[in-house]
N, CA, C and O of each residue as an XYZ file, in Angstrom:
564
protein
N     -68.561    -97.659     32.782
C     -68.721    -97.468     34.196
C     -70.190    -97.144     34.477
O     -70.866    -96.275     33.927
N     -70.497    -97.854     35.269
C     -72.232    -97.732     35.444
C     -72.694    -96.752     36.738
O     -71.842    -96.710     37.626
N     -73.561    -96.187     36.912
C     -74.265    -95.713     38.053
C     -75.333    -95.883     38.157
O     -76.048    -96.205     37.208
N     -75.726    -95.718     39.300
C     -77.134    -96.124     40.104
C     -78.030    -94.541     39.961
O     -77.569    -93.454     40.308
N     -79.067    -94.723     39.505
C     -80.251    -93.431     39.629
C     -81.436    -93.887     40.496
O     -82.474    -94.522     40.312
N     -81.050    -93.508     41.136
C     -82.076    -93.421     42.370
C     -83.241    -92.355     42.675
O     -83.081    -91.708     43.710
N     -84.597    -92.037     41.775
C     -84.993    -91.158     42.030
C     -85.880    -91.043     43.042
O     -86.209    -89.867     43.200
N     -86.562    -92.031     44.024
C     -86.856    -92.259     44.814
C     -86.682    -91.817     46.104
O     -87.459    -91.159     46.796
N     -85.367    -92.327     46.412
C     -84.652    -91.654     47.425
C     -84.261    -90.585     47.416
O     -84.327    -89.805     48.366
N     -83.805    -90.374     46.384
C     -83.337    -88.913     45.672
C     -84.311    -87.611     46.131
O     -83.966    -86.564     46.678
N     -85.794    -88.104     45.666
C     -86.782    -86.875     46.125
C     -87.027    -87.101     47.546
O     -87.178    -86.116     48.270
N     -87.090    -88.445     48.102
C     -87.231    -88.299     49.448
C     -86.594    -87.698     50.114
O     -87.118    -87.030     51.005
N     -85.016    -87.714     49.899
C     -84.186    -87.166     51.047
C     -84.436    -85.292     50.215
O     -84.546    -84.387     51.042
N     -84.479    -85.024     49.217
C     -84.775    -83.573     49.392
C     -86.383    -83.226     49.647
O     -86.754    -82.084     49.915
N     -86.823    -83.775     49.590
C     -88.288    -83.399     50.779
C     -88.078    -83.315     52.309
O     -88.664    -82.542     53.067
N     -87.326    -84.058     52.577
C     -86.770    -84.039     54.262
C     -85.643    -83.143     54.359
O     -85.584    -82.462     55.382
N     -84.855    -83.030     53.603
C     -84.073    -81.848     53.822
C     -85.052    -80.282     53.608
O     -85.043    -79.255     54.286
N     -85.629    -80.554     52.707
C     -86.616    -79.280     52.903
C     -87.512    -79.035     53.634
O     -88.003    -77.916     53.786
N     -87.981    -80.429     54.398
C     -89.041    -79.950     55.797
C     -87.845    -79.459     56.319
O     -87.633    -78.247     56.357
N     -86.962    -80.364     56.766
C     -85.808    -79.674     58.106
C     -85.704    -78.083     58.056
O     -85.856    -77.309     59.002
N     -85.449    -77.818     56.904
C     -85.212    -76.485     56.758
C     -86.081    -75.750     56.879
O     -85.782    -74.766     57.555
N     -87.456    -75.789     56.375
C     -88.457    -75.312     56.705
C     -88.709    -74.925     58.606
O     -88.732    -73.858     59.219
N     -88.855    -76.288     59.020
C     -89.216    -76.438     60.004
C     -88.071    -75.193     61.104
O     -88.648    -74.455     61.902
N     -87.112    -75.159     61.027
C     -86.257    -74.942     61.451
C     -86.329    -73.804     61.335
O     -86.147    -73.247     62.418
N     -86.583    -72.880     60.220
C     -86.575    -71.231     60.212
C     -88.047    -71.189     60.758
O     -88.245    -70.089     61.275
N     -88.833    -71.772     60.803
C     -90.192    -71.689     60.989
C     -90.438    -71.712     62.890
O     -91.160    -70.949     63.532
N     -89.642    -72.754     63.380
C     -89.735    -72.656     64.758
C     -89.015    -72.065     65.619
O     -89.403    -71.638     66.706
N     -87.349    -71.980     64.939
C     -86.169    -71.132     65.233
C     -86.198    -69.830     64.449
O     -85.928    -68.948     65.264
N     -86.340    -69.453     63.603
C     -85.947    -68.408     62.973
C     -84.688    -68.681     62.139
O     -84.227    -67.733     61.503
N     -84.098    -69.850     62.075
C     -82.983    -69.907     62.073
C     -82.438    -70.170     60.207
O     -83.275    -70.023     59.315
N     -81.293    -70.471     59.955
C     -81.253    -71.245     58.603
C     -80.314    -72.133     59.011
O     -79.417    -72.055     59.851
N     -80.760    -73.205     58.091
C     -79.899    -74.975     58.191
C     -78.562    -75.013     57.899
O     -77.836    -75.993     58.067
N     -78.302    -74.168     57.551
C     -76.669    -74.032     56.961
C     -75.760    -74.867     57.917
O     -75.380    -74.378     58.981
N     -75.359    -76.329     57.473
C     -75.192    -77.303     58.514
C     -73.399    -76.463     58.776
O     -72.766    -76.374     59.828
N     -73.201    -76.205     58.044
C     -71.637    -75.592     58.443
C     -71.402    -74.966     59.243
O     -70.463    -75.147     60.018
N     -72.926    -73.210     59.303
C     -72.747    -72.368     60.374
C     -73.310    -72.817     61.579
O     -73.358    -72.055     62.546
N     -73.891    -74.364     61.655
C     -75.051    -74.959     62.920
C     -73.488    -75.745     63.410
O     -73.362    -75.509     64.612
N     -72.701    -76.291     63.077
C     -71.264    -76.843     63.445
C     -70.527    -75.974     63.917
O     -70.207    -75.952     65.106
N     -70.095    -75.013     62.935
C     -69.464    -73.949     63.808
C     -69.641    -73.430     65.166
O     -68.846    -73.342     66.101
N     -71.333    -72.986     65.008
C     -71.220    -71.952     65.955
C     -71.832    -73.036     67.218
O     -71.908    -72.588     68.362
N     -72.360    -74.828     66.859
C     -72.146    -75.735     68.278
C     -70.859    -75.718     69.165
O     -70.810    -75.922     70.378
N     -69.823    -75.430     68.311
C     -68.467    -75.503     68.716
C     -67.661    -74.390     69.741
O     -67.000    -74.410     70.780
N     -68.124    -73.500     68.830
C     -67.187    -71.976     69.570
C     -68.514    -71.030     70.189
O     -68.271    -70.003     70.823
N     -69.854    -71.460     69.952
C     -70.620    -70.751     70.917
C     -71.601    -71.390     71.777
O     -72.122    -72.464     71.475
N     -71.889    -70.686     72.952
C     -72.947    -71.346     73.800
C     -74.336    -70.770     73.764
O     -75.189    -70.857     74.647
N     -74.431    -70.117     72.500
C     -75.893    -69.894     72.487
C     -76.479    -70.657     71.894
O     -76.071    -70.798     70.741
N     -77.619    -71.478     72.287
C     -78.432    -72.187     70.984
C     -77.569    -73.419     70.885
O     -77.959    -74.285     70.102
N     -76.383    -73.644     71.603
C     -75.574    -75.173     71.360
C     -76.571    -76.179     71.684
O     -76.235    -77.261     71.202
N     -77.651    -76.230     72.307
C     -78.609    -77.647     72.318
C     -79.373    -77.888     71.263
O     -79.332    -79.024     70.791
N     -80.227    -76.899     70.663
C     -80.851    -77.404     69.465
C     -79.563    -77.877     68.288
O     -79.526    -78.828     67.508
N     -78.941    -77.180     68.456
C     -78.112    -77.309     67.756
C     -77.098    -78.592     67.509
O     -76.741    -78.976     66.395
N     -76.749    -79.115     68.631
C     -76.233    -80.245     68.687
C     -77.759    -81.164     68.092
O     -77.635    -81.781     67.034
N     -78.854    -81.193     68.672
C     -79.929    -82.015     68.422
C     -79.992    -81.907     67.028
O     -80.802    -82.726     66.595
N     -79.561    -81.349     66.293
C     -80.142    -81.135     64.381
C     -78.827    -81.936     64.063
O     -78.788    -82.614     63.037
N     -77.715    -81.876     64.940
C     -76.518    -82.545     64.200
C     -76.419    -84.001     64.230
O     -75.963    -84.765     63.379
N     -76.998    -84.269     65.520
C     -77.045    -85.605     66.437
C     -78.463    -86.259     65.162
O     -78.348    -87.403     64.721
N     -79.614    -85.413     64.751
C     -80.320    -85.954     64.130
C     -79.833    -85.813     62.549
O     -80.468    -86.579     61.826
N     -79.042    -85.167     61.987
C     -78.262    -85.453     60.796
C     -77.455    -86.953     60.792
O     -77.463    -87.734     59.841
N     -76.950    -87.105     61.732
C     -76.321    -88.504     62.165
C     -77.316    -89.907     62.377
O     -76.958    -90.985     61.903
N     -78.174    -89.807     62.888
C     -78.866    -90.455     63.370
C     -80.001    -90.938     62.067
O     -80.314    -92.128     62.017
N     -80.353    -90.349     61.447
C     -81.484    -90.242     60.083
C     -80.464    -90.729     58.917
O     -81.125    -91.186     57.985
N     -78.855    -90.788     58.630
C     -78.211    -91.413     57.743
C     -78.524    -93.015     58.201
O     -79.241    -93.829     57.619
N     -77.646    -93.204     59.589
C     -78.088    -94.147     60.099
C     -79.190    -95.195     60.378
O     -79.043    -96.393     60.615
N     -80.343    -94.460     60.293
C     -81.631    -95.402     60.129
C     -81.859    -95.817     58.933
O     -82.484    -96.846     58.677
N     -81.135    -94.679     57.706
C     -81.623    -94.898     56.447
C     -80.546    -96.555     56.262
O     -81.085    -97.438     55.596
N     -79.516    -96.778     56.688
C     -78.690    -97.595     56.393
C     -79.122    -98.663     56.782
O     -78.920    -99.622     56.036
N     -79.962    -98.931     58.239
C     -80.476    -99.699     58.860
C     -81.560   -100.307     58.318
O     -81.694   -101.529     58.253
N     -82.347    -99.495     57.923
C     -83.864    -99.789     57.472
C     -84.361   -100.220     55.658
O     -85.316   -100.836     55.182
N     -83.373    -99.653     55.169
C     -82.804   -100.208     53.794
C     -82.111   -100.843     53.247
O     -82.148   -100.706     52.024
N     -81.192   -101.785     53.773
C     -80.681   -102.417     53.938
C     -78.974   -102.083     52.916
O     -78.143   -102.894     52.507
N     -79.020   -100.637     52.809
C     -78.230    -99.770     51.631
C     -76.707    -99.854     52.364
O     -76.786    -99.766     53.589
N     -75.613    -99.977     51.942
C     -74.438    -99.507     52.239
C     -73.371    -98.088     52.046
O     -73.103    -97.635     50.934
N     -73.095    -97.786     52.719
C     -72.132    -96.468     52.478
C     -71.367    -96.790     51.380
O     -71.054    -97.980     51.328
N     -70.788    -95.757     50.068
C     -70.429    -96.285     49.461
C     -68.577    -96.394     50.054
O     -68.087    -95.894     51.067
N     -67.900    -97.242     48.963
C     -66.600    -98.108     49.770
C     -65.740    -97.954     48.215
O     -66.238    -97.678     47.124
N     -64.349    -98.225     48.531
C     -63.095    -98.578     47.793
C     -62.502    -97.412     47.074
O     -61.799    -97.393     46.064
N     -63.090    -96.133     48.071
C     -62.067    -94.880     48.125
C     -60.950    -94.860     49.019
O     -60.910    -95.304     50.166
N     -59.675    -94.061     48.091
C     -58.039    -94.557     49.190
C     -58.526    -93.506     50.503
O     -59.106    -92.421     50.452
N     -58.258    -93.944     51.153
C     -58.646    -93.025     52.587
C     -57.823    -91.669     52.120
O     -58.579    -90.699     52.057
N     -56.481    -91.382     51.785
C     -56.028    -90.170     51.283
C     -56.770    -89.329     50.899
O     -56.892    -88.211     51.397
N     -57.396    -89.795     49.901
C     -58.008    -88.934     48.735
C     -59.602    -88.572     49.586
O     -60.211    -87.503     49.538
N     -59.980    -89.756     50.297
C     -61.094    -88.932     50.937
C     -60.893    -87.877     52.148
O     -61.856    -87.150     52.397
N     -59.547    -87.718     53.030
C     -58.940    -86.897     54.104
C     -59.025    -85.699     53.512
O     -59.555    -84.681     53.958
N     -58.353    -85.902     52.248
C     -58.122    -84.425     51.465
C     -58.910    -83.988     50.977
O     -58.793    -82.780     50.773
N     -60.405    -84.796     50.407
C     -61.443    -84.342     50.043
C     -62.286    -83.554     51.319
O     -62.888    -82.487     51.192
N     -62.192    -84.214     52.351
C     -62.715    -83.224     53.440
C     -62.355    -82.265     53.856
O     -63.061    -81.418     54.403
N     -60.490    -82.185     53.566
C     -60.232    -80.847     54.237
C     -60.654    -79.739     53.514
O     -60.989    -78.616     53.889
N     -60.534    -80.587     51.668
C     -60.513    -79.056     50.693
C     -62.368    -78.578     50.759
O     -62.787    -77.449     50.505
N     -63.150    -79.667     51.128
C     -64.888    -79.191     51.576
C     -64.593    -78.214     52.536
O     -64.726    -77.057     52.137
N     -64.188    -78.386     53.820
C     -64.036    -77.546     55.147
C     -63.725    -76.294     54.263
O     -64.502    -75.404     53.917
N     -62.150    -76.476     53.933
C     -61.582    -74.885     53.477
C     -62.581    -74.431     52.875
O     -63.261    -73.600     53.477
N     -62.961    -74.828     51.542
C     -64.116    -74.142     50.884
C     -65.417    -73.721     51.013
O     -66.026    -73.031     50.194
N     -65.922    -74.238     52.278
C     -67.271    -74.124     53.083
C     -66.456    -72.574     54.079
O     -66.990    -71.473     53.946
N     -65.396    -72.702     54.846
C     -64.865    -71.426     55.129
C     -64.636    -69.959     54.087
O     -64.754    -68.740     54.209
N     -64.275    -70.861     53.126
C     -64.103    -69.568     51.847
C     -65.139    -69.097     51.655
O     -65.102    -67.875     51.518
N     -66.092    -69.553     51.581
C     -66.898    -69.328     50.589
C     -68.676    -69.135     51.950
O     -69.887    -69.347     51.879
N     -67.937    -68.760     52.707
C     -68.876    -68.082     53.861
C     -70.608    -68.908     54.058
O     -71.705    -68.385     54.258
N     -70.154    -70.573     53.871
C     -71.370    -71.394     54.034
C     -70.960    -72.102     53.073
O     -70.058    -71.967     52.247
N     -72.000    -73.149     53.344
C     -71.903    -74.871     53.032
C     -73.206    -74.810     51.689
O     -74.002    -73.915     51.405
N     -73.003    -75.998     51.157
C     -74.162    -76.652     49.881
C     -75.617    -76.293     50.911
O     -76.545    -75.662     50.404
N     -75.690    -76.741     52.316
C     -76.866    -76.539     52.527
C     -77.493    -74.969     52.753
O     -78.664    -74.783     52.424
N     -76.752    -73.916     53.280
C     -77.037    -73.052     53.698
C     -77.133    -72.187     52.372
O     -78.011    -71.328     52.446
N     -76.271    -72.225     50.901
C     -76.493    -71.510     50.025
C     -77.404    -72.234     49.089
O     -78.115    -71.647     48.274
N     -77.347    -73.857     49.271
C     -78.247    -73.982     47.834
C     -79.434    -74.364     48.493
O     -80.404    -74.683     47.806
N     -79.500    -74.379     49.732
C     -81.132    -75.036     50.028
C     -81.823    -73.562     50.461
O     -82.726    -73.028     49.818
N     -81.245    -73.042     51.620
C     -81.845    -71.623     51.978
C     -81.643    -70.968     51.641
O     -82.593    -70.186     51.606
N     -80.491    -70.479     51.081
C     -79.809    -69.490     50.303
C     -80.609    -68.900     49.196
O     -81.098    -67.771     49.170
N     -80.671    -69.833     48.281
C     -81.522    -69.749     47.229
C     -83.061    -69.806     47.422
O     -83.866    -69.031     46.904
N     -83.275    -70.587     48.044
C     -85.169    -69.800     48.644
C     -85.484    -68.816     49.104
O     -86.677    -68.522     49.169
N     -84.106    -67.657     49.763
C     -84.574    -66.585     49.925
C     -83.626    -65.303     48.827
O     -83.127    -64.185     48.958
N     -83.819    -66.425     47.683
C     -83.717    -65.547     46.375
C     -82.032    -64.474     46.642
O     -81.759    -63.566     45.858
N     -81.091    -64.836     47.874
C     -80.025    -64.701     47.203
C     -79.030    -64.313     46.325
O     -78.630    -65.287     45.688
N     -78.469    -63.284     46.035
C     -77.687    -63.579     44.806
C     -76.056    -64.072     45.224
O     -75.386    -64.625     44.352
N     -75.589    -63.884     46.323
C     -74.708    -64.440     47.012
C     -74.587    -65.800     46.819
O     -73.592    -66.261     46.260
N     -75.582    -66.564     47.259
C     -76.098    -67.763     46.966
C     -76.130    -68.583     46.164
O     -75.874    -69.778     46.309
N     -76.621    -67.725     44.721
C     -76.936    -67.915     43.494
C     -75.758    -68.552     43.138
O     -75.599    -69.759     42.950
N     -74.452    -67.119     43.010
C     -73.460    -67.439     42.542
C     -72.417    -68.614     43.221
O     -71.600    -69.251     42.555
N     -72.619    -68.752     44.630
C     -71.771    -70.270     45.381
C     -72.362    -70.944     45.127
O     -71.895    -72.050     45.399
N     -73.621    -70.992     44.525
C     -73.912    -72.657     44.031
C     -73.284    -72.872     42.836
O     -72.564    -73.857     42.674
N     -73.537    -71.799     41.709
C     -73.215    -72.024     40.521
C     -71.403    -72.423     40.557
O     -70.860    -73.261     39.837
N     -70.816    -71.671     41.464
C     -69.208    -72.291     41.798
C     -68.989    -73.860     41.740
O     -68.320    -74.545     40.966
N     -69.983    -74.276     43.100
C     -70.125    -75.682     43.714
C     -70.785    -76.264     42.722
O     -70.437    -77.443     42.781
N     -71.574    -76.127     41.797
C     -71.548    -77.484     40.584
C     -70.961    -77.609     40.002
O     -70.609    -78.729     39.629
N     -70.379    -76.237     39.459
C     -68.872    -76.121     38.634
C     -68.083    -76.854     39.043
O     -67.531    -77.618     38.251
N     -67.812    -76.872     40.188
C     -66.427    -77.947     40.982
C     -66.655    -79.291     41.289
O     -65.856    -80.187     41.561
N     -68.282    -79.288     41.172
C     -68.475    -80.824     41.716
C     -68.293    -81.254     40.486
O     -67.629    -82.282     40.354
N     -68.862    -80.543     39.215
C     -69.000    -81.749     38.082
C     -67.360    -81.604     37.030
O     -67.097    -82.183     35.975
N     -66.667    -80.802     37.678
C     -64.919    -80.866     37.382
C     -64.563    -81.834     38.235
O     -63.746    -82.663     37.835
N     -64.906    -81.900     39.098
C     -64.037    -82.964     40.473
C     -64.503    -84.437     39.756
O     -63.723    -85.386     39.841
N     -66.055    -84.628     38.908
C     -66.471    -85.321     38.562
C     -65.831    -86.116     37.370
O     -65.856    -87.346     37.330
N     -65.310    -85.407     36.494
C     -64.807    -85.656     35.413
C     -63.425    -86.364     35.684
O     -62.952    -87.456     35.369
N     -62.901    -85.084     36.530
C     -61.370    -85.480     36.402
C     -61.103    -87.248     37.261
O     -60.448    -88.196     36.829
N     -61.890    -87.138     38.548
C     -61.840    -88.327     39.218
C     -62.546    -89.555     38.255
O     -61.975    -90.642     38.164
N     -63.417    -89.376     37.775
C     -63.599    -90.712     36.318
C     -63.402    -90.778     35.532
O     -63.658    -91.821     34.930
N     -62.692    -89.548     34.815
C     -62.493    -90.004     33.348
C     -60.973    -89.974     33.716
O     -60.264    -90.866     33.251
N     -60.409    -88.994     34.535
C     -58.550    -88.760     34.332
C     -58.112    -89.962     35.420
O     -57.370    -90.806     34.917
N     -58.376    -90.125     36.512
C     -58.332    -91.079     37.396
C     -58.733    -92.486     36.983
O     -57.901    -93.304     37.376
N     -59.418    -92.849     36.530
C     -60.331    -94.078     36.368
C     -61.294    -94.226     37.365
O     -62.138    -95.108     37.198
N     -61.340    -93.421     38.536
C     -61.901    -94.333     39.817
C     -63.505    -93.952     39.447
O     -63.863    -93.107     38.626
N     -64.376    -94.813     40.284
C     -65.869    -94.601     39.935
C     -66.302    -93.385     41.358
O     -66.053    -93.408     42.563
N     -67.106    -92.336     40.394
C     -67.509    -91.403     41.023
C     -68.617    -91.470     41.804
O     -68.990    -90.479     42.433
């Protein structure tokens, strides 16, 4: 089973995720934690405009990348398995009091130990979720 290494893109998109973040505590005060910037667009009205604008531009910046690279989303996951993969992200972004971005990008730049340890969880699970879905499943990860 083959995969694609992309280091290119790879550093690009975490250079832009790290201006965003930068930029963002730097002009807001704020942190990127795209989970607590969703949440609190939803159930609060403070700050819901920038806020929608970082989400609307999370959307919008996949999109150009798709456009302008001529790259495809990847395809020939059972829709099931991806429903349930989102709900068990949600639950666990709730459990676990923030998302991949808010603990492993800011989290951990401001040295964290909260942080520390939900990332070290979240690779744990990504590279179990990893295994079991390609080696016990067959499907390509």
């Amino acid at each position: 089973m083959s995969t694609e290494f992309t280091p290119v893109s790879a550093l690009a998109g975490g250079a832009l995720i790290g201006l965003a973040a930068t930029w963002l505590l730097a002009a807001l005060g704020r942190i990127a934690g795209v989970s607590g910037v969703l949440n609190n667009a939803i159930e609060s009205g403070e700050g819901r405009g920038w806020r929608l604008a970082f989400l609307i531009g999370l959307v919008l910046g996949a999109g150009a990348w798709f456009a302008f690279t001529g790259a495809t989303p990847r395809s020939g996951f059972p829709p099931p398995l991806l429903i349930a993969g989102g709900l068990l992200v949600g639950f666990g972004t709730r459990l676990g009091n923030g998302c991949t971005s808010g603990h492993g990008i800011c989290g951990l730049a401001r040295l964290s130990r909260r942080s520390l340890v939900a990332v070290a969880i979240f690779m744990t699970a990504g590279a179990a979720t990893v295994f079991v879905v390609r080696h016990l499943f067959g499907m390509p990860a």
